[in-house]
N, C-alpha and C positions, 0 to 999 in steps of 0.2 A: 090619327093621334093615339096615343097609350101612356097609361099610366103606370109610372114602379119605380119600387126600390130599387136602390144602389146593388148591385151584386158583388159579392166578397172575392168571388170567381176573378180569377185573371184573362183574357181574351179569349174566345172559343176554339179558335187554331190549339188549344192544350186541351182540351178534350180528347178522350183516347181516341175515338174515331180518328179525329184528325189529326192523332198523334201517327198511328197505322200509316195514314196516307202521306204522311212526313219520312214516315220510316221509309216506302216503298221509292220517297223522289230521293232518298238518300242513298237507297239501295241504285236506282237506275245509275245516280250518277257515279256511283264508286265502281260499278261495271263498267262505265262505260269505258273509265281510267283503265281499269285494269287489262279490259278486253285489248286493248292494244300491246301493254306486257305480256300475254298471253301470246297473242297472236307473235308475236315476236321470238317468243321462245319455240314456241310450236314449228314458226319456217326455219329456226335455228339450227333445231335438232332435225325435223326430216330432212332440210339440206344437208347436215353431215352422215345421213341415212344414207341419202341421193348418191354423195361422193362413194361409200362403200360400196355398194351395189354398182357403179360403175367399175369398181376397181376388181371386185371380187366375180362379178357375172358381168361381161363387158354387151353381152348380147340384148339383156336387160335395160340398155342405157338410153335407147328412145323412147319405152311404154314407161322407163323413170323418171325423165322429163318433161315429159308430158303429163303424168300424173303429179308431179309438184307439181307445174304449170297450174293447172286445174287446183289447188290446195291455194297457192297462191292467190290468184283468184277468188274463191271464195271467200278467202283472209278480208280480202283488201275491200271487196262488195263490203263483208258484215260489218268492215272499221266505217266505211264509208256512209252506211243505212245506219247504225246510231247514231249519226249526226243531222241525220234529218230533221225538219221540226216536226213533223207528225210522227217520226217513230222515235222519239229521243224519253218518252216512258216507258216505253215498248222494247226495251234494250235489253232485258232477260229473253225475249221471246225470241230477238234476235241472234243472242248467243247459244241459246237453246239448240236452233238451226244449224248455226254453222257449226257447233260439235255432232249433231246427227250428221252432219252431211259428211264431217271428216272422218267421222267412224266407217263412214261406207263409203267413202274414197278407200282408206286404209283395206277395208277387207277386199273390195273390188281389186286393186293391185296386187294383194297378197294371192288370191284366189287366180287371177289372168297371169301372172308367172308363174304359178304354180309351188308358193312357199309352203314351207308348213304349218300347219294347224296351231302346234304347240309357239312358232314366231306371230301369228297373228293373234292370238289371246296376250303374250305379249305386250305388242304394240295397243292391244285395245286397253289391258288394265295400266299403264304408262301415260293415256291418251286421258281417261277415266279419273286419275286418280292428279295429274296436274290440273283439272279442270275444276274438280271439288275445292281445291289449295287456291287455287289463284280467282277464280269468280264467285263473288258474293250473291250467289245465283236461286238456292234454296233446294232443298231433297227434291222438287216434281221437275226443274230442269234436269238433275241431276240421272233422275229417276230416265229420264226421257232419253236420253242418252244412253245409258247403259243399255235399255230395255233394245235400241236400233243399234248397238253394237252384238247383243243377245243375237237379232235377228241377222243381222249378217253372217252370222254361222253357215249360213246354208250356200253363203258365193264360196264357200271354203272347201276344199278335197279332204279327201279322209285321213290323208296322209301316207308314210308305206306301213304303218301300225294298225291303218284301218279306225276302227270302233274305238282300241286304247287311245289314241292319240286325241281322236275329238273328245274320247271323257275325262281327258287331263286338260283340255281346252276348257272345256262348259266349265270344270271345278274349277280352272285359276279364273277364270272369268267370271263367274258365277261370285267367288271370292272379292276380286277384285269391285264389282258392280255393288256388292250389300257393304263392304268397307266404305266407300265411294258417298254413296248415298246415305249412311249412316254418319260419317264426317260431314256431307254437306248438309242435313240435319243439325247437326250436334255446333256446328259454326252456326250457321245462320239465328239458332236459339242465342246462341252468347253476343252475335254481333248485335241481335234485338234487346238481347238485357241491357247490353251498353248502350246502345243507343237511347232507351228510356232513360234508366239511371242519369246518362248528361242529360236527356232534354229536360228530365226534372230538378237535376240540379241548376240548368241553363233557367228553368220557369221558375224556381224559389229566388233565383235570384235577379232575376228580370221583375217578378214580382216583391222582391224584397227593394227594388231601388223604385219601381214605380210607385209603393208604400211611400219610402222615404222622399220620392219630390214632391207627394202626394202630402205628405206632413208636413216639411216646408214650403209649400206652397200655402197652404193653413194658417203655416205659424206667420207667415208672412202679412197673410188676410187679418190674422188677431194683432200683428204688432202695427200694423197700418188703422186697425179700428181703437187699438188702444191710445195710439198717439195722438191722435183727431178725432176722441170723440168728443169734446167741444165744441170743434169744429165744424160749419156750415156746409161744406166741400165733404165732411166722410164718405156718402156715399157714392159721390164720383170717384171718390180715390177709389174706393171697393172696385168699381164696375172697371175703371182704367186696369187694376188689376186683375180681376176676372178674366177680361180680355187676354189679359198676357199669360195668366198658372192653364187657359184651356183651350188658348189658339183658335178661338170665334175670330169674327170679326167686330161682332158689335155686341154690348150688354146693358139691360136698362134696369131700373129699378123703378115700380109701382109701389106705391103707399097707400091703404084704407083712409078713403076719408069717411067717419062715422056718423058724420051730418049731412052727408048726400049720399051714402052709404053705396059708395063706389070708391074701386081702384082710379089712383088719378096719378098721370103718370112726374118722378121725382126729378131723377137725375138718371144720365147716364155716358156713354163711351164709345165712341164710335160711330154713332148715329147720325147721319145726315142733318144739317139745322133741321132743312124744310119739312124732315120727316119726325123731326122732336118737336117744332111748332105746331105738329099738325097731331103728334099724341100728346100734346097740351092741351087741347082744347075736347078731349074725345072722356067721357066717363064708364069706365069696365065696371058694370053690376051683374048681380049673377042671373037677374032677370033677363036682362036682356041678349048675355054673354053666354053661348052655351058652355063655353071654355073656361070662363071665371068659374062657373058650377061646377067644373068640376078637381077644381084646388080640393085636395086635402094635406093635411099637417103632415108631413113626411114624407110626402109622397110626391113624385118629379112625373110630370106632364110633358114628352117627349111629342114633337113633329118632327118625323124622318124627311117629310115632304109637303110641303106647304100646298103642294097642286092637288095632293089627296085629298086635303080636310075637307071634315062634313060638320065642322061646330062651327068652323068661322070662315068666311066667302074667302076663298085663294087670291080674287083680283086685289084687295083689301089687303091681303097677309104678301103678296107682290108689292104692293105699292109702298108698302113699309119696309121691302128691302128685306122680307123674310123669306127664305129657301129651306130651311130648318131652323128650328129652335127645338130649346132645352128651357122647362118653367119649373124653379124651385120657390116652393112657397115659402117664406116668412112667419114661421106661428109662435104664437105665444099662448103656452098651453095648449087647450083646441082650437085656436080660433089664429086665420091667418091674418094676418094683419100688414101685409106688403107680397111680393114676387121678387126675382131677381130673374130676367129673364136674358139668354146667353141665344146669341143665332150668326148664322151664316147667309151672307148675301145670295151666294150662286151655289157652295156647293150643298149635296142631299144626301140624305143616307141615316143607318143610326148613331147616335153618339156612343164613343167609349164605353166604357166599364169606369175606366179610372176617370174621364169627364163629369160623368154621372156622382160619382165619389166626392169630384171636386164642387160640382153645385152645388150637392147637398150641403157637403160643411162648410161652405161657405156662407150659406142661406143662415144653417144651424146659429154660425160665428154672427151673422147680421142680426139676426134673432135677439142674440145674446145683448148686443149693443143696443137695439130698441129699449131692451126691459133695463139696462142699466139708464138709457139717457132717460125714459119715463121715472128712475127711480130719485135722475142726480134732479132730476128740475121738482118733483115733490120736493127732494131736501131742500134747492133752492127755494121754493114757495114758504116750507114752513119755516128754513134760515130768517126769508125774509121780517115772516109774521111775528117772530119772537125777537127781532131786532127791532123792530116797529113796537112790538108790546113794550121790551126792555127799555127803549128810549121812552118811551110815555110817561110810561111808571116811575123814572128815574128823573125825569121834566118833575110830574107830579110832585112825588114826594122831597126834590128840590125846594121847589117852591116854598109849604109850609117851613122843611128845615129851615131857613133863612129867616123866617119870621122870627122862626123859635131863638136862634143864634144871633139876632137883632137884636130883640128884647133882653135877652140872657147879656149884649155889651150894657144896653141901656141900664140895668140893677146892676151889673157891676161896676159902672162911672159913678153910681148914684143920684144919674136922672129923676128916678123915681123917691130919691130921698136916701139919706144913709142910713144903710145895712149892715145891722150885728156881722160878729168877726162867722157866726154859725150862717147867718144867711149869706154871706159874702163866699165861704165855700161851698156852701151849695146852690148857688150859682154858678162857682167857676165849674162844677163839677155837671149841670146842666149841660155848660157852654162846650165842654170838653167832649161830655158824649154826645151832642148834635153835630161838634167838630167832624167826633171821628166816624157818625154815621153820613156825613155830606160827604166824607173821603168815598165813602164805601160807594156813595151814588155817583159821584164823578168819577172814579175806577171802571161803573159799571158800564156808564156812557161811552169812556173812553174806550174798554172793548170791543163795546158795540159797535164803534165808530170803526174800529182796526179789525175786525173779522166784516164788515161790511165794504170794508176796502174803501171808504170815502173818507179818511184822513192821510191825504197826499201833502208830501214836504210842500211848504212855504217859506224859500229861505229869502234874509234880508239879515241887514246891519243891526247890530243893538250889543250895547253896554254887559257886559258880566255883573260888574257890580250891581248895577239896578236890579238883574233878575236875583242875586244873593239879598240883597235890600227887602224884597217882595218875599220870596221866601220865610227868612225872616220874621216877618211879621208874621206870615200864615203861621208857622211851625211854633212859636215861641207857645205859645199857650200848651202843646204836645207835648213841651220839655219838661221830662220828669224830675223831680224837685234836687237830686245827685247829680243831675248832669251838666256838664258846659256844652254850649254849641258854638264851631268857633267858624268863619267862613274866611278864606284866604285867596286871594290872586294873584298870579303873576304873567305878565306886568300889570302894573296897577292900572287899571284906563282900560284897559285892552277891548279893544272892538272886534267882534266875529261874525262869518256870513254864516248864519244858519236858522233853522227855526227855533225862533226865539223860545213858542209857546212850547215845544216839543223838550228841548232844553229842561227848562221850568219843570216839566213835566218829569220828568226822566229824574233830575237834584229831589224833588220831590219826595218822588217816591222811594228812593236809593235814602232820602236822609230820614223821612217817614218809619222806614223799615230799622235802622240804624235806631233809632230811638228806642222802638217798642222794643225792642231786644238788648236795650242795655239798660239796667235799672241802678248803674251808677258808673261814672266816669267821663270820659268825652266821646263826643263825633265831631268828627272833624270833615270841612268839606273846602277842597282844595281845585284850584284850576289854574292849569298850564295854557300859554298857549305859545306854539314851536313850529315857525316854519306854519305850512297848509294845515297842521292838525290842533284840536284842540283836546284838552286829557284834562278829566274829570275824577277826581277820587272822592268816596267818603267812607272815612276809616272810623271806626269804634272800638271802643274796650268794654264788648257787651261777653253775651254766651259763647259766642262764637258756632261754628257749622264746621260738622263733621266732612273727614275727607268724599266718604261714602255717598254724602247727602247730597255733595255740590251740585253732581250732572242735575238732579231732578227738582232744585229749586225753583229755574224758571219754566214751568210749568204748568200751565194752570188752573186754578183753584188745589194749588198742592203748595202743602207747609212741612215742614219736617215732624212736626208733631200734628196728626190728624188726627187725635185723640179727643174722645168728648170732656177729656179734665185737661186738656190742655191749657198751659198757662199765659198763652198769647193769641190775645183775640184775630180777626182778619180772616178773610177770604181766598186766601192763595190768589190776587190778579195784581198786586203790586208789581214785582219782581217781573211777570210775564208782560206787563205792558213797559216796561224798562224796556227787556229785549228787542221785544216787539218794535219799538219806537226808535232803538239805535242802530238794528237791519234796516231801518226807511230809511235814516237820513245814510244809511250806507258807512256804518262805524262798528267796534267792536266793543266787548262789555268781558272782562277778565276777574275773579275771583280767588281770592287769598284769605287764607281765615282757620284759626286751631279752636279747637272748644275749648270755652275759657278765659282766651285772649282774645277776641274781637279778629273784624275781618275789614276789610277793605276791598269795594268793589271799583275797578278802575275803568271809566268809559275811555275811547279814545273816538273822536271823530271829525271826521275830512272839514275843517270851516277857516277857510283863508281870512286871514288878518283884514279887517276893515278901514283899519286908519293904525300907521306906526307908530309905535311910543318912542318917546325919546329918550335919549340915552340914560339918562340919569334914574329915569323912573324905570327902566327895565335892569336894573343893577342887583335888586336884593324885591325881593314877596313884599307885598305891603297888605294891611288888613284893609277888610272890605267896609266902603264907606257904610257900612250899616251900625257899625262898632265893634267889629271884629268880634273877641270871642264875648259867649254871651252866658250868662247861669241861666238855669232853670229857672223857673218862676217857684 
């Protein structure tokens, strides 16, 4: 087992070492190619030697043939020995050879017919200098060659010049050998720049896409944990994917439990039942786990080989179907608080660079998701607690309101006896603000009820007019002393499938709002009903609301004046529980309105006709059995 970071580094094969030993299998094979163009030219040209010398010296013509023969020969050996498997890297050494051996063919013949000195320097700088051009061989074969053309000198006659003749041989030979060798130098440096230069370009960009799968694969892991982190299943989907961005066979997820203060195993991918039932029941502490002990926060817990280990019993790490694994811890902050652990059934060895990359950020991304799902369930817990406080407190201070709002009818019937025209308004002026502070408690309920998600449509049959009737009477007391309130339906009668109380709720607050905002004229609240839909308007001739204001009216706790001298009392949650309540029943809510001229908010929403009106009464609007329009009080 061993421990470590991810490394930045791309595979070891780009190491320069191993780049050398790249070069050199690169070099054999482009010999090996070429060694056959070579050889090819080579029997080309001394075959049209061969013809000359037959034509020109006829006597010549057996020890000619026969010394190609031998050339031949040789050729076809050396083509034949690179292709061996044990000499197929060894293929410089081989071409090495057969230039020494051709250079002393050459001088041998030159020297047994007795040519001249100045023809065999010749053929040896011609032999020299095609050999440096055509094989990608390096200065020390090159070298080796020359040096056994050098010594062939000595199969040579002197010529009939004597002494001049050989020192015009040594200098063009001489010549010929340091050019030769200095070319095959001068190539081999440039064919090894190039060859870096591409494999570094070939390694930026091998490394630049195993980056980028390496990112998507990531981003794949974060849009898989962003989608499902609700969800019961996340971190199976992790591991199913694991499985697939690192080519494991199998991947598990451990979790801390902090009350038995052990890894206990979660979820995972690939895993045998028999061997996930059987790390169900099994507890990893660090006491008793030499391998738990040694998790730390960043750091990957590699087994190349399950048969090695000395932390944890191999028979054990076999029966779970483990040959290697990869352990990336899960931490938060210092402290780990899960594993993700990635392995292979059968095969061993070490993991990637780029695997290693990918557990880490993947662990990192799980990570991330613990600390978010510990974050979203506190919110839930204290959503919960201040939903619970909200409704108590808003029960509570119900309660008394009503007393208050009771009594306050009772002094203004004159149960209690008749009250002066001064006590008679301040009572109504009592009744008005216990009014509009029980608005304020039943708004608050009712958000609490719609951010808690437990006020789900209850739809059923029920009268228009009744719920305008009920209205009515709530709202009359509201009505400022300029205003009419007029209620209108069509058709008169009309029955709708929807929720009633939601309805109610929705007029409410639409003509609530309507009120406080207009301190002389009408609101008017009007209802269609057409086909499947039912259209709800209530129009005023108050202040009206600016173009600017509209998006951020339903909102809330937001009013267009949030000012502490503002002129209109309220809470901003009117208007946001409108919304709110006409998205449930699955309707829309439209807004028209100039400062100055009043506005009209118009619901529309899906509620099939309950019972048809007949003809006569769906012909023209009729006012609502409540007594249509009404004055302020």
């Amino acid at each position: 087992m061993r421990a470590s970071a991810p490394s930045p580094r791309h595979e070891s094969r780009h190491e320069p070492a191993n780049r050398g030993a790249a070069y050199r299998a690169e070099t054999a094979r482009v010999l090996r190619r070429r060694l056959d163009i070579t050889v090819a030219l080579f029997l080309l040209l001394v075959g049209c030697s061969i013809v000359l010398e037959r034509a020109f010296h006829p006597e010549r013509a057996r020890i000619a043939t026969l010394t190609y023969g031998v050339e031949l020969a040789l050729c076809l050996l050396a083509v034949a020995a690179v292709r061996l498997p044990v000499l197929v890297a060894r293929a410089g050494e081989v071409a090495t050879l057969l230039g020494a051996a051709l250079a002393l063919v050459l001088a041998w013949y030159n020297g047994r017919v007795g040519g001249s000195v100045e023809r065999f320097a010749t053929a040896e700088v011609c032999l020299l200098s095609g050999l440096f051009v055509l094989l990608p061989w390096g200065w020390r074969a090159q070298l080796a060659v020359a040096g056994t053309a050098f010594l062939s000198l000595g199969l040579q006659g002197n010529g009939p010049n004597g002494s001049e003749d050989l020192a015009y041989a040594v200098v063009a030979l001489t010549a010929g050998a340091v050019t030769s060798v200095a070319g095959a130098l001068f190539l081999d440096r440039y064919r090894h720049d190039a060859f870096v230069r591409t494999a570094l370009l070939t390694e930026a960009s091998e490394l630049a896409r195993d980056e980028a799968e390496t990112a998507t694969a990531l981003a794949r892991v974060g849009e898989t944990l962003n989608a499902h982190l609700d969800q019961p299943d996340v971190l199976a989907r992790v591991n199913a994917l694991a499985v697939e961005v690192l080519g494991c066979d199998w991947s598990s997820t451990f979790v801390w439990d902090e009350q038995r203060a052990a890894f206990r195993f979660r979820t995972h991918a690939g895993v045998r039942p028999e061997v996930a039932a059987e790390l169900a029941e099994v507890e990893f502490s660090r006491q008793s786990m030499p391998l738990v002990a040694a998790l730390r926060p960043g750091m990957l817990v590699e087994i190349p080989d399950a048969a090695d280990e000395t932390r944890m019993p191999p028979a054990l790490l076999r029966r779970w179907d483990v040959a290697s694994e990869l352990i990336a811890p899960i931490s938060r902050r210092d402290e780990v608080v899960g594993v993700l652990v990635y392995g292979y059934r059968a095969r061993t060895g070490a993991f990637s660079a780029r695997q290693r990359r990918l557990a880490l950020g993947i662990a990192h991304a799980t990570a991330m998701t613990f600390e978010h799902a510990r974050l979203i369930a506190d919110l839930q817990a204290a959503s919960r607690l201040k939903s619970e406080f909200v409704a108590t407190m808003s029960h509570e201070l119900r309660t008394p309101l009503n007393v208050v709002t009771g009594y306050a009818d009772l002094l203004a019937e004159g149960t209690f006896g008749t009250l002066s025209p001064e006590q008679s308004d301040t009572v109504n002026r009592i009744r008005q603000s216990a009014l509009e502070l029980l608005e304020l408690v039943n708004a608050t309920l009712d958000i609490g009820r719609l951010e808690a998600g437990r006020d789900a449509a209850c739809l059923a049959p029920f009268e228009l007019e009744g719920v305008f009737g009920e209205l009515d009477r709530d709202l009359t007391p509201l009505v400022p002393p300029r205003v009419s309130l007029g209620w209108w339906s069509s058709p008169q009668g009309a029955r709708v499938l929807s929720d009633r109380t939601k309805v109610k709720t929705i007029l409410k607050n639409l003509v609530g709002n309507a009120l406080k905002f207009t301190p002389t004229g009408t609101v008017e609240v009007t209802a269609h009903v057409t086909g499947e839909t039912l259209e709800l308007a209530v129009r005023d001739t108050g202040i009206g609301i600016a173009a600017a204001d509209i998006p951020t009216i339903f909102d809330m706790f937001r009013q267009v004046d949030g000012s502490c001298t503002r002129r209109f009392g309220g809470v901003g949650l009117g208007l946001h529980i409108v919304q709110r309540l006409v998205e449930l029943l699955g309707g829309t809510i439209a807004v028209d309105s100039a400062p100055g001229v009043g506005s009209t908010f118009t619901v529309r929403l899906p509620a099939g006709r309950a019972a048809a009106a007949t003809d006569s009464e769906a012909t023209a609007p009729a006012r609502a059995s409540s007594g249509g329009t009404r004055a302020g009080s």
